[in-house]
N, C-alpha and C positions, 0 to 999 in steps of 0.2 A: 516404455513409452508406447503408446498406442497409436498406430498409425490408422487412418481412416482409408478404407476400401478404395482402390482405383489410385490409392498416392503415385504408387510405383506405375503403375502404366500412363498415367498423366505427364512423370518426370521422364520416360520412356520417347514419349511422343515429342515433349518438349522440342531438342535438338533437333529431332527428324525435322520438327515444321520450322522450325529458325531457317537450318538448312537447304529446307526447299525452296525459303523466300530467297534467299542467297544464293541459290542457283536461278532462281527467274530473274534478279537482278544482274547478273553476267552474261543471262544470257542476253537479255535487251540492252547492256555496255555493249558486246561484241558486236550484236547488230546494227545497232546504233552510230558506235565511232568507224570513221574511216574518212577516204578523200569525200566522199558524198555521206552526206549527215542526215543520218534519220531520226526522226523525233517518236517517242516510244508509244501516242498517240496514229503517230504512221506506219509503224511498224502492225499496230493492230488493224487498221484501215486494211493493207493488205493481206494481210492474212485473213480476212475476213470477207473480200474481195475474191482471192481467189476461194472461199468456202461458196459464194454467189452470196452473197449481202453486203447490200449496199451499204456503208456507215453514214456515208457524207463526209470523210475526213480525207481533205486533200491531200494529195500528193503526187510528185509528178513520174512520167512516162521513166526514167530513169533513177527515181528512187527504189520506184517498183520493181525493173529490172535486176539492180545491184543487190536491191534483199534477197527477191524470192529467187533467182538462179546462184546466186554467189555466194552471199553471206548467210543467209535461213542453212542451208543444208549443211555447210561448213561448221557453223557454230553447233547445230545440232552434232555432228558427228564428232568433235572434240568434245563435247560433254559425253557421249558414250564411251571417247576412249579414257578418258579421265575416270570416269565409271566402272569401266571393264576393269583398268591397269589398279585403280587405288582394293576393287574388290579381288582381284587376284593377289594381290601382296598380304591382304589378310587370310586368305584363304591357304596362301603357301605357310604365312606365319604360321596358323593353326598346325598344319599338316606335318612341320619340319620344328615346329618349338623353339623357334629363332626369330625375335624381331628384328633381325637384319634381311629378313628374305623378301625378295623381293624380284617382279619377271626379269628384271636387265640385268640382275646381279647373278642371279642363277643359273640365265644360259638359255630360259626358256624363251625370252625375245630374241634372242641370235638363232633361235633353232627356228622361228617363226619367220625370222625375215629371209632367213635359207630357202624357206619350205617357197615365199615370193620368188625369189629366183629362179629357182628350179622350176619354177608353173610357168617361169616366161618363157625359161633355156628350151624347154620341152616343148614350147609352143602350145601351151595346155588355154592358156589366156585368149589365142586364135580361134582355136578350135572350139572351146566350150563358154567364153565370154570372161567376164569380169568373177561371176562367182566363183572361180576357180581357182581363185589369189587367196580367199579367208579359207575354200577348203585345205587348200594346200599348205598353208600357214598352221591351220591347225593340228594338221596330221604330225608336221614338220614338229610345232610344239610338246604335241603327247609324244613322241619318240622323246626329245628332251626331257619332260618330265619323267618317262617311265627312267631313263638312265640317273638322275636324279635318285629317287626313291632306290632305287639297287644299288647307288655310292654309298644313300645317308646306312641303308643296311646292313652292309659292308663293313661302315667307319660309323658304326653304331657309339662305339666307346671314346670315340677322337673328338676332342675342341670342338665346340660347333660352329668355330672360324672354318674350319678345314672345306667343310662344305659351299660356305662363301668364296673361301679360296679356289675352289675345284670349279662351281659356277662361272667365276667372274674369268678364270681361263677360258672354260667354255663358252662363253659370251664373245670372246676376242677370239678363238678359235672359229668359231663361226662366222663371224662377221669377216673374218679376215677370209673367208671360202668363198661365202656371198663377195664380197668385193671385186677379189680374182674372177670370177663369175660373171659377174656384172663389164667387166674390162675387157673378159676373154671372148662373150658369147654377147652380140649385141642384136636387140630383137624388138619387134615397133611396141610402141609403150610402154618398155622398159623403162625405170624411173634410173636414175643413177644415183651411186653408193652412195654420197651425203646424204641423200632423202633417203634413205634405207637403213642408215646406220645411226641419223643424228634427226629422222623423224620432220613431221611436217604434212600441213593439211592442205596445197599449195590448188588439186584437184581433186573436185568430189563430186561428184554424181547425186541424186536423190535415190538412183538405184541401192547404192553402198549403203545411204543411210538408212533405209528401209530392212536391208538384210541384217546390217549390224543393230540396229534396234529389238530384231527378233531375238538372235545370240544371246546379245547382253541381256536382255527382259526374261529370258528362260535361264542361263546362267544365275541371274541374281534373285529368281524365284527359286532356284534348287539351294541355294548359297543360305539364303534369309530358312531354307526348313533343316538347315543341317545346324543352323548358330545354337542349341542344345548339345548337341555331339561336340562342334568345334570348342563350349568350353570344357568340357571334358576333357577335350586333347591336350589340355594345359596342362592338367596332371601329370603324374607319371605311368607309362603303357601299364604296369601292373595294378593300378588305381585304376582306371580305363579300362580293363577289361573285365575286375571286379564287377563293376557297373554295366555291365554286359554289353560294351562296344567294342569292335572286332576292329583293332587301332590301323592294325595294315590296310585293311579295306578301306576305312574312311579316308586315311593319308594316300590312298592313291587317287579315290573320287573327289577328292579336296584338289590334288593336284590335275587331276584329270579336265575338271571346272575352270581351275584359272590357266592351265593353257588353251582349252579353246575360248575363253575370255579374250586373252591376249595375243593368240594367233588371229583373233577375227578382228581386233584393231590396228595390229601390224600390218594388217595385209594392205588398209588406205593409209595409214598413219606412218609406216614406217615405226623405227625402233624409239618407242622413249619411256626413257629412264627416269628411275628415282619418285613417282608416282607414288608407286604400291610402298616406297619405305616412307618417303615422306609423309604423306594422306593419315595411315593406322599407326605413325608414331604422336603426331598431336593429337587425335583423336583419343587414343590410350590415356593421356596423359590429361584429356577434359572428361573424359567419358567413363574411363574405367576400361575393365576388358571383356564384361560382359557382351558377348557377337550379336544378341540379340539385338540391342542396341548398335553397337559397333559396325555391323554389315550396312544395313541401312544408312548408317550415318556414312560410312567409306565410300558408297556408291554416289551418293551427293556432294559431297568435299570434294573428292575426285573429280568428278562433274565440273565445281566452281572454278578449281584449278585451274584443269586444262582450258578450261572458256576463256578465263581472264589471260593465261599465257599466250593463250594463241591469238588475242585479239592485241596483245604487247606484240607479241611475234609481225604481225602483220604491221602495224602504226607506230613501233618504237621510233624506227628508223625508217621508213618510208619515206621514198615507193621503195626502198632493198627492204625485203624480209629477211625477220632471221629464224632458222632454223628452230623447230619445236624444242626439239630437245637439248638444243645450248643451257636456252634459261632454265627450264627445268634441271638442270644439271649444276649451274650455276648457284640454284636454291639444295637441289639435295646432298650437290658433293662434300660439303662441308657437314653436313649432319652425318654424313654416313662416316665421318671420319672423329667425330662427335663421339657416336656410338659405339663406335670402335674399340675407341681407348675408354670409355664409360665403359663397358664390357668388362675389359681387362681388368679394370682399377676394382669393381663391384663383383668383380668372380663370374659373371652371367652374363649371357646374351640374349 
């Protein structure tokens, strides 16, 4: 059959631009719903307001207020972390050849909300400001990933459960440090363990959003030139190096990328889970596992995700919020347990 030039980069784009429309549509839900109701008409007024142009689209002194300090930066920064988290899960997938991995399961979000901790305990937050919660998350996360990549090399020939299983200890090891931490060492702005362990966009800054947009937009620019290599990694190391990629090296700068991903959403979002597995398991299974396609599409899904949870977070039950990562945990724990035993039963993970 003769295919006609541009087919494959047409059906390429497709998703991506579905995708986008469905992340501008959650985002203007999230802005939108709440105690004070903005019309998506108004939401452009002001944003358009504070560019200095006039639209002529009313709206009043307290709509304005509740988007642009409240909900504008909020909604924007759950879309990066949905972003960050669903592109790190693929990015570890590639790196570790397991579609079970994922930051929460592996230990690298518990190493990341450690790294918050310790930037308060240390008074580091005092001294040097706000940016010093995603550096210190991040650091905190590459120590985790580097311990990671020297298990999976280690336990090279063992299940590739074994490694989910050595994570997800690591994940409650951690967390359970951070906690004790958080109880023992009490310090001003310190969030407390729920919001650290079960996540949550509760306080955001435009500062946070500004820096985490650079992270994640450089992250998913190095992410979107590596998806050639990433499906390489699919293979096996000895196929992969035929091809002349150096497997160690890309699986550490694979891992390297989604923990500072996910140490720099941690650090305002706290710990949430089941992102990175849930996001690139539907994805795989409309898309293919082509990354080329696949990164792009994760960083968008992700996106829509966390928008639309956080703005249920906020309005399910209102005015009580609930926790970021309940729901999402609500949605992924059952698949992770899905996959599990699919694993077992099909030979593979």
């Amino acid at each position: 059959m003769t295919r006609t030039p541009g087919t494959g980069a047409r059906r390429s784009r497709a998703p991506v631009l579905l995708l986008s429309a469905l992340a501008l549509a959650a985002l203007l839900a999230s802005l939108g719903w709440g105690a004070v109701s903005v019309r998506p008409d108004q939401i452009l007024g002001v944003v358009l307001e504070r560019a200095g142009v006039d639209a002529g689209i009313e709206f009043t002194a307290q709509q304005r207020a509740v988007l642009w300090n409240i909900r504008l930066p909020r909604a924007l920064l759950s879309a990066l972390v949905g972003a960050a988290l669903a592109a790190a899960g693929v990015a570890l997938q590639a790196a570790f050849r397991n579609q079970l991995a994922d930051p929460a399961l592996l230990g690298v979000s518990g190493a990341a909300t450690l790294g918050v901790v310790l930037a308060y305990a240390f008074g580091l937050v005092t001294t040097l400001g706000r940016w010093a919660l995603p550096a210190a998350a991040c650091l905190a996360a590459l120590v985790g990933a580097l311990w990671l990549l020297r298990y999976a090399a280690r336990h090279a020939g063992s299940d590739r459960l074994t490694l989910i299983l050595a994570g997800v200890a690591l994940q409650l090891f951690l967390g359970g440090v951070a906690t004790l931490l958080v109880n023992a060492v009490r310090r001003p702005g310190m969030p407390d363990a729920s919001f650290l362990t079960l996540g949550g966009l509760t306080v955001v800054f435009w500062r946070d959003v500004g820096l985490a947009a650079v992270v994640v937009a450089l992250v998913a620019a190095l992410l979107v030139r590596r998806a050639p290599v990433m499906n390489i990694l699919l293979l096996d190391d000895g196929t992969a190096r035929t091809l002349g990629v150096d497997v160690a090296r890309q699986r550490a700068l694979l891992a390297g990328l989604a923990a500072v991903a996910t140490g720099t959403v941690v650090a305002y979002g706290g710990s949430v889970a089941f992102v990175g597995l849930v996001v690139p398991f539907l994805l795989r299974r409309l898309l293919g596992d082509d990354h080329r396609v696949l990164v792009p599409a994760a960083l968008l899904a992700g996106a829509v995700l966390v928008t639309l949870a956080d703005a249920l977070a906020r309005n399910l039950f209102s005015p009580m919020e609930i926790p970021l990562g309940v729901l999402l945990t609500v949605v992924g724990g059952p698949l992770f347990f899905w996959l599990v035993g699919r694993g077992r039963t099909v030979g593979r993970w």
